[in-house]
N, C-alpha and C positions, 0 to 999 in steps of 0.2 A: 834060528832067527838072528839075524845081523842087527847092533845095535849103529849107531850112526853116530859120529863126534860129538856132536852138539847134545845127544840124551847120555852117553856117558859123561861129559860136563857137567849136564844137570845135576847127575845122579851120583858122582863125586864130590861136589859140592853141597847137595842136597844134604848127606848124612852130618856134617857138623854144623849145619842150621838147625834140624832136626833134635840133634844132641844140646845144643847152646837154648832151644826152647824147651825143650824137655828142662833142662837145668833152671830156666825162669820161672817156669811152671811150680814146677819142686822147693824152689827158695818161696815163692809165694804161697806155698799151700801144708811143707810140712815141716811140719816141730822140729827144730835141733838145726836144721837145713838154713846157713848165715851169710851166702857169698856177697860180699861187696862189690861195687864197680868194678874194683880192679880184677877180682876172681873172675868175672866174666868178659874182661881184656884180656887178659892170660889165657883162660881158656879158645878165647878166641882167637887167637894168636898162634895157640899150639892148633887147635883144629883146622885152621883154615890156610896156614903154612904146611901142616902136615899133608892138607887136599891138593895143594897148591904145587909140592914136590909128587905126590904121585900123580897129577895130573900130566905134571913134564914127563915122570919118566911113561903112562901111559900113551903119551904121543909122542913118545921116541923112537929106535927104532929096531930097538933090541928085540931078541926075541919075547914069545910069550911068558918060555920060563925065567928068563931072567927078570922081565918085566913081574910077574910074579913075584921072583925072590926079592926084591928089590923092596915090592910095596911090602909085603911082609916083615922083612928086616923093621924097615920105617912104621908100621904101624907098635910090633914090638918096643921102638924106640920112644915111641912116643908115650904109652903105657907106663914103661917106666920111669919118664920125667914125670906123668902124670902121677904116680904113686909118690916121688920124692916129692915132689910139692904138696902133696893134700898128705901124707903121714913120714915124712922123714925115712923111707925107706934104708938110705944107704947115710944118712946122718950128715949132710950137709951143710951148709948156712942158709942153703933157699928152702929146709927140711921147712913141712908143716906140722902141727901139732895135732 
């Protein structure tokens, strides 16, 4: 089954909407769970930048594997900024606590 540009758009975009509600959801319902406005600027800054660059490289014109390794790489990278900010992983100045 062939998907079509416009439902892969969606559906790249879709998951860090999904993710950034879920996160709403979560701040509003469970214990310990503190994000500020800004946590959910940030967060949405990395998720929607992060959709935003696989979306280029998924409408480019590389092949599938590279297009693969590519989003890959970039979700990885993204992980890991995400870990440095919410626990200090690599110890920082932007580390979280």
């Amino acid at each position: 089954m062939m998907t079509t540009q416009k439902q892969n758009t969606a559906f790249i975009f879709a998951i860090p909407s999904l993710l950034l509600a879920a996160a709403f959801i979560g701040n509003l319902f469970v214990d310990g769970w503190d994000w500020s406005g800004s946590d959910f600027v940030i967060a949405g800054i990395l998720l929607f930048g992060t959709a935003s660059f696989i979306y280029m490289i998924v409408s480019s014109k590389f092949s599938f594997k590279i297009k693969l390794i590519i989003s890959i790489v970039t979700i990885l990278i993204l992980i890991l900024v995400w870990m440095e900010l919410a626990v200090g992983l690599f110890g920082t100045p932007f580390a979280g606590s």
